[in-house]
N, C-alpha and C positions, 0 to 999 in steps of 0.2 A: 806928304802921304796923300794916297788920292782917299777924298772923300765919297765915302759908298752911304746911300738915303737909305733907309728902312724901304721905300719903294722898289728901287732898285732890286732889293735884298727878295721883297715881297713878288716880282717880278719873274727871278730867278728862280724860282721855289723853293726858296733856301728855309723857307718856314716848314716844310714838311718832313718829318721823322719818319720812322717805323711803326707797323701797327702796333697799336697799345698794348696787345699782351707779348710782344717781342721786347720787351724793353729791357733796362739796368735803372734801378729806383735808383743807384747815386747821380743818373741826369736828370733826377725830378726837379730842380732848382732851375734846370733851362728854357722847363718846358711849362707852354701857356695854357695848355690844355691840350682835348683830342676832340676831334672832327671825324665823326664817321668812321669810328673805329682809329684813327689814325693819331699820333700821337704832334702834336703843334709847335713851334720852336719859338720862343718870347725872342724877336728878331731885333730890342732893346738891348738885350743877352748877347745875340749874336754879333750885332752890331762891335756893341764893345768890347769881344773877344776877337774878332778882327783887327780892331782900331791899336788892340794890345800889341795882337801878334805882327802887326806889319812893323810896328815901331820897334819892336825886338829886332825882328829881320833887319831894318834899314841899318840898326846900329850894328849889327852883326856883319854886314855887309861892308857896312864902312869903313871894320878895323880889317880890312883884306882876308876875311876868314870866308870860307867857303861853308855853302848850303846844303845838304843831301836832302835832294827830291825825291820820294817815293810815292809809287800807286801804281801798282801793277794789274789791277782789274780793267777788263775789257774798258770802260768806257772813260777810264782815268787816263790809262797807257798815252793817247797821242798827245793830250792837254800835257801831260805831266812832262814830255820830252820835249816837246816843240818849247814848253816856259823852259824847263832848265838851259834848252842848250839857247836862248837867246840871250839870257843874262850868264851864259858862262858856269854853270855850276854841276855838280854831277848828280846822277839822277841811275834812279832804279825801276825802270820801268815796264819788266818782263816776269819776273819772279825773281824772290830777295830769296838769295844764297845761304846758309845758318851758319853763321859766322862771318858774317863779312865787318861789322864792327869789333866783335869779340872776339876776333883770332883773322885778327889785319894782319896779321902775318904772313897765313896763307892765300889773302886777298894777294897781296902786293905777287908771291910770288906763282899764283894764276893770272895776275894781270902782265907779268913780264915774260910770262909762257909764251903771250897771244902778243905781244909789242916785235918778242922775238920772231916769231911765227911770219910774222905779215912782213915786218923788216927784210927775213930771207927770201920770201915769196918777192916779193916786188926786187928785189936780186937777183933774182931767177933763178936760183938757192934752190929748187924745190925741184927742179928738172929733171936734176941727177937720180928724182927717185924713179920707180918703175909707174905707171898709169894708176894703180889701185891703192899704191902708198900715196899718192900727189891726191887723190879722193880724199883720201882716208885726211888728211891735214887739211885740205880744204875746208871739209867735215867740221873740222875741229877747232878751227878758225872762225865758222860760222856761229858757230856752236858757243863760241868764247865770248865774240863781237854779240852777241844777243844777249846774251846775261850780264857780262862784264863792257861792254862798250862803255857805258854811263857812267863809270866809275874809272875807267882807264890812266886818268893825268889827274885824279885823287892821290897824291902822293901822303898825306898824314889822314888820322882822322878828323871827317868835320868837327866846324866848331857848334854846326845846329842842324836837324833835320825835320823836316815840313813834309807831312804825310796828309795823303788825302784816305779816305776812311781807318781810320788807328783800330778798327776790330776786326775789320780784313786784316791788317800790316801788324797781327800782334807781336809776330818775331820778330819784326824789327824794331816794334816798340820798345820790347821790352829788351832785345840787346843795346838800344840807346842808354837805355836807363841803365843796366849795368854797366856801361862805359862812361855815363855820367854826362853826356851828351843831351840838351836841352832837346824837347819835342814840341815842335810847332803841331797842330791836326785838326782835320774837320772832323770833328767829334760827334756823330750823329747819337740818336735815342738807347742804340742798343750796345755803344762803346762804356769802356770804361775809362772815366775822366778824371781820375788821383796819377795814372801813369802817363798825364799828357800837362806839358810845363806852358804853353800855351792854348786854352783850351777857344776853338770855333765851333760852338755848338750850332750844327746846320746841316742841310742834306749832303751828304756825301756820296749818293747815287745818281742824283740828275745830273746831265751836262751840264745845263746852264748852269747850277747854281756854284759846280765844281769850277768853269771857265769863269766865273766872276771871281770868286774866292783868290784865287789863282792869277789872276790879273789884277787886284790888289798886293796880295807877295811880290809878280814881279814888277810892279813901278815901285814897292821899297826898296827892292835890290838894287833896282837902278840908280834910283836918290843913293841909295849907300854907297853906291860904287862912284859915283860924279861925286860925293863927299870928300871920299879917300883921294882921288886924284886932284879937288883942288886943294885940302889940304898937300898933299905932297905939291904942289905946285908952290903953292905959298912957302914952306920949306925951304924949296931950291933957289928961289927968288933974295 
């Protein structure tokens, strides 16, 4: 597990909250105080709700089970795709759909719409239609691939999901929790922290402090995943 300093952390601005009268008094246990109106993150705190949540992830990783990345806020969005798709895992990084844990149902068959879709297009499947029907599906293929792309070769539900701000992402917070789906999340001042099973109380608006966070998660993935393969190696041997 990569080891992240308090400086590091301090560097990041991972120490910075919301103004103090934006808050939720059940993160007053995180917080070291306020500065300037601004509310302080005990980065002590933070430290070791990281050091948690990646150990969760690594072993999560390890037993071949799959991650759902979410953060669909402008400044989450690129972090959030570029980490999931290098470790492999699916990711929600446009707008979360209401129902996409809780009625996988009609995930799987909106994702098999669009697998369908592109399978005929790239057949040239799509020819036969007239100019304004071949839009019209192009449209709708766009359309698919931007909400549902990150989630496409999700065949079951995850076994964990890793959100970057849980008070933006509260519908998917809390369809996790009724699926029973563990929540990893940067938990900033003004989140509520009883609906998050991993809690990183931290900025969840700065870049930096989100690309640090986030580059912690995914070197667990990674250890988890080179786990599982040398375990199965050793197995086969």
């Amino acid at each position: 597990m990569t080891d992240i300093s308090l400086q590091q952390l301090l560097e990041a601005g991972c120490h910075f909250g919301h103004q103090s009268r934006r808050w939720n008094p059940t993160m007053n246990g995180y917080i070291y105080g306020v500065r300037d109106g601004v509310h302080i993150f005990d980065l002590v705190k933070t430290k070791k709700g990281l050091d948690e949540a990646a150990a969760f992830v690594e072993t999560t990783a390890s037993q071949d089970e799959k991650i759902l990345m979410v953060g669909t806020k402008r400044q989450a969005r690129g972090i959030v795709e570029e980490a999931a798709k290098k470790v492999g895992m699916p990711f929600v990084a446009q707008r979360w759909l209401g129902g996409m844990l809780t009625n996988f149902a009609q995930l799987q068959k909106s994702v098999k719409r669009l697998k369908s879709l592109k399978d005929r297009r790239d057949r040239g499947e799509l020819k036969k239609y007239t100019k304004k029907e071949q839009l019209d599906l192009d449209r709708e293929i766009a359309k698919l691939e931007r909400f549902l792309g990150g989630v496409a070769d999700m065949d079951k539900l995850p076994a964990a999901m890793f959100v970057v701000d849980t008070h933006h992402e509260i519908v998917a917070v809390k369809e996790a929790v009724r699926a029973g789906i563990p929540v990893v999340g940067i938990v900033d001042t003004n989140a509520e922290p009883s609906l998050v099973d991993y809690v990183i109380p931290a900025n969840d608006d700065a870049v930096k402090s989100i690309e640090l966070i986030l580059g912690v998660v995914v070197e667990a993935i990674f250890k988890g995943t080179k786990e599982k393969t040398k375990n199965d190696k050793s197995k086969s041997e």
